[in-house]
C-alpha positions as YAML, in Angstrom:
chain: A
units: angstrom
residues:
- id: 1
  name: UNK
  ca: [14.42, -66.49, 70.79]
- id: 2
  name: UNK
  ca: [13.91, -63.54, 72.83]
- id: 3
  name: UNK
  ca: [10.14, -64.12, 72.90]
- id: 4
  name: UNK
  ca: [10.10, -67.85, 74.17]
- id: 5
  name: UNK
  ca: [8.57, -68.04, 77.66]
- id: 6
  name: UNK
  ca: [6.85, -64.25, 77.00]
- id: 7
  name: UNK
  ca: [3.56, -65.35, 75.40]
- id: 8
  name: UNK
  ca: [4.45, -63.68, 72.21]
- id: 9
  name: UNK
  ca: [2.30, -64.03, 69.20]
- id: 10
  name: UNK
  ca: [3.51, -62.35, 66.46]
- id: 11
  name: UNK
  ca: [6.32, -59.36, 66.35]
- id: 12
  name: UNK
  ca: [4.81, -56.85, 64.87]
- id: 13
  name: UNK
  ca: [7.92, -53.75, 64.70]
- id: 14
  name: UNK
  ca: [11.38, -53.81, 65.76]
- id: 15
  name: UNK
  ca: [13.39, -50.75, 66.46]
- id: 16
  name: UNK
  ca: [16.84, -50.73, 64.93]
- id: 17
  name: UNK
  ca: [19.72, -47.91, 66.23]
- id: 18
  name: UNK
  ca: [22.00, -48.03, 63.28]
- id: 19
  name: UNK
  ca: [25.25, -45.72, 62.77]
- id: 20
  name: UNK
  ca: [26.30, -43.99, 59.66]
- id: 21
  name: UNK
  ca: [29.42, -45.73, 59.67]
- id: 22
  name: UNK
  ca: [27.56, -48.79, 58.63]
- id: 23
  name: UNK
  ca: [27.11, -48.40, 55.29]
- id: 24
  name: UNK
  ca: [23.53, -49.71, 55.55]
- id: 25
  name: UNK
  ca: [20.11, -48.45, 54.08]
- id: 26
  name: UNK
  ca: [16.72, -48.53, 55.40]
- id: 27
  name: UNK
  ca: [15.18, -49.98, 52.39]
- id: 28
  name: UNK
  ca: [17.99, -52.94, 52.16]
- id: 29
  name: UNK
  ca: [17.99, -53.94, 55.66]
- id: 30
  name: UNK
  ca: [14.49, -54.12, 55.59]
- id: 31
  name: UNK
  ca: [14.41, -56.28, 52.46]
- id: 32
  name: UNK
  ca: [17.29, -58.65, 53.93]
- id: 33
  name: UNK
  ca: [14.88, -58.85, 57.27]
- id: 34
  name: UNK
  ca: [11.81, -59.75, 55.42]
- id: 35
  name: UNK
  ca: [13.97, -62.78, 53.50]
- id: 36
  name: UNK
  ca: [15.24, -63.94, 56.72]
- id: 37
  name: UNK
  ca: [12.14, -63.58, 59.36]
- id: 38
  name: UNK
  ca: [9.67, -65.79, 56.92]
- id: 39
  name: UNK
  ca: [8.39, -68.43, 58.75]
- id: 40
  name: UNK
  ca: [9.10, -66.59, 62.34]
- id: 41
  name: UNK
  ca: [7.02, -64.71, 64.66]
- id: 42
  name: UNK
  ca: [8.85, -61.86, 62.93]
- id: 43
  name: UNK
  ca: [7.31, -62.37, 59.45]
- id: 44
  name: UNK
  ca: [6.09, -59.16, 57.99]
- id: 45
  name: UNK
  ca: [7.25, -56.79, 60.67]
- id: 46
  name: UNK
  ca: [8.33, -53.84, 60.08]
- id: 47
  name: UNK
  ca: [11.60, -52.11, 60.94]
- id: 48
  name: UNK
  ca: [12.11, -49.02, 62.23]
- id: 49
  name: UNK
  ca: [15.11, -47.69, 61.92]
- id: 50
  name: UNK
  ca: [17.04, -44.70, 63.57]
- id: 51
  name: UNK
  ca: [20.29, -43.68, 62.19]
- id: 52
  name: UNK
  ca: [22.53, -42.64, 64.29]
- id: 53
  name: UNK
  ca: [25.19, -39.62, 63.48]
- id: 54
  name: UNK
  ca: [28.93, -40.26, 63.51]
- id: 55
  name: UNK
  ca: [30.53, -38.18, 66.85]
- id: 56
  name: UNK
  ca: [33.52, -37.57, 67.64]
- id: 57
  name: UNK
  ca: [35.33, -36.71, 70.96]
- id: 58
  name: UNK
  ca: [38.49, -34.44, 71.06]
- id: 59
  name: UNK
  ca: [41.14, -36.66, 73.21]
- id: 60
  name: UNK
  ca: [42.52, -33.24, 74.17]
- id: 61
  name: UNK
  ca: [39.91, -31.14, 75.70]
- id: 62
  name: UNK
  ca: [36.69, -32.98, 75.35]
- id: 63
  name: UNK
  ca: [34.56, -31.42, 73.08]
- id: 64
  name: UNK
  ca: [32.32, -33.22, 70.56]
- id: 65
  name: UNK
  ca: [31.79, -32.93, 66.62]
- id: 66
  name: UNK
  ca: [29.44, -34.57, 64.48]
- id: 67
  name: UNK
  ca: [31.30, -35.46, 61.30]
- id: 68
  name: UNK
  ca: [30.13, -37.09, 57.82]
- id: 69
  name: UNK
  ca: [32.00, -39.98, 57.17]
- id: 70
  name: UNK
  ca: [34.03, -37.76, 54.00]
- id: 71
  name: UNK
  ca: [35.11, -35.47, 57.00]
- id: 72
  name: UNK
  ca: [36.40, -38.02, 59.54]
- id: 73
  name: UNK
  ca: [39.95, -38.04, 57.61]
- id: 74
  name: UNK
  ca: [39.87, -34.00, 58.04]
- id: 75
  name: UNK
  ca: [38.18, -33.64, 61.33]
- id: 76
  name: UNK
  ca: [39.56, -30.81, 63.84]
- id: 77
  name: UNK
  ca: [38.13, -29.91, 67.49]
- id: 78
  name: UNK
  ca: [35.58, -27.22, 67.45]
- id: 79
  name: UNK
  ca: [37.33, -26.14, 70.52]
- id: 80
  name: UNK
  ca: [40.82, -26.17, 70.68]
- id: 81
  name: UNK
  ca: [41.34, -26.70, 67.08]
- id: 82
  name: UNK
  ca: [43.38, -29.99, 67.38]
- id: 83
  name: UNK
  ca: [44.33, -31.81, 64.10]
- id: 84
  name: UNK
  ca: [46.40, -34.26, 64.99]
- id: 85
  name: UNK
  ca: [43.53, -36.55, 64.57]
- id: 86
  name: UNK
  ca: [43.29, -37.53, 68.59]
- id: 87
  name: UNK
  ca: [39.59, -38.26, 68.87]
- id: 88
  name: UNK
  ca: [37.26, -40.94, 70.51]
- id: 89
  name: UNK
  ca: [34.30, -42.25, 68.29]
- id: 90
  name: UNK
  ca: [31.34, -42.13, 70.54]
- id: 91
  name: UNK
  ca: [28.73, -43.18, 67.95]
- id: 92
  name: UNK
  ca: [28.15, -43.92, 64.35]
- id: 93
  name: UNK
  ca: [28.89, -47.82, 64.47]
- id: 94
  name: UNK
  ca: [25.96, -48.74, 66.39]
- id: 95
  name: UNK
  ca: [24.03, -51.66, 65.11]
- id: 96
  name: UNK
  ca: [21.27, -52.43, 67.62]
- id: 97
  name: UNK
  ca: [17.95, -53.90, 68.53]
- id: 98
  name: UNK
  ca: [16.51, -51.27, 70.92]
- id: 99
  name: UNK
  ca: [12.59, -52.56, 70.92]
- id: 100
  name: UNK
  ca: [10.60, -55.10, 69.73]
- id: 101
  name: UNK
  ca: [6.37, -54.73, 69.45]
- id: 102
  name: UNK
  ca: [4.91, -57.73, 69.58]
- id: 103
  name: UNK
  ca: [1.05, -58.98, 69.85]
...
């Protein structure tokens, strides 16, 4: 869709932002794609995929920590040691198309 009116040919790669938190693997998503794209300008193209590290942001003072997702339960500011848990997620749920190669 997002190549109608661009003089698009064929998509050739697509580059994918996607967050820890999402449970999803390279080697799936591209399998899923390949299923889905046949017949499109995206047939055969290949994904490339970034993941993206689950942050945290201490409500209290600010400060950022990159967690696994086994430590998000336990997670406690590098800074002013807060536990009580008070943090913003600032990434690690991202699912997104950030470029698309085409021919």
């Amino acid at each position: 869709k997002h190549c109608e009116g661009h003089e698009v040919n064929k998509i050739v790669n697509i580059h994918l932002r996607v967050g820890e938190l999402t449970d999803l693997e390279g080697e799936w998503i591209q399998h899923y794609f390949d299923y889905l794209s046949e017949g499109t300008l995206a047939e055969k193209a290949q994904l490339e995929i970034e993941f993206v590290p689950i942050v945290l942001q201490c409500d209290d003072c600010g400060a950022s920590v990159t967690v696994t997702k086994l430590e998000m339960a336990d997670a406690k500011c590098p800074e002013c040691g807060d536990e009580a848990h008070t943090f913003n997620m600032i990434s690690g749920r991202e699912y997104t198309v950030t470029n698309l190669e085409s021919i």
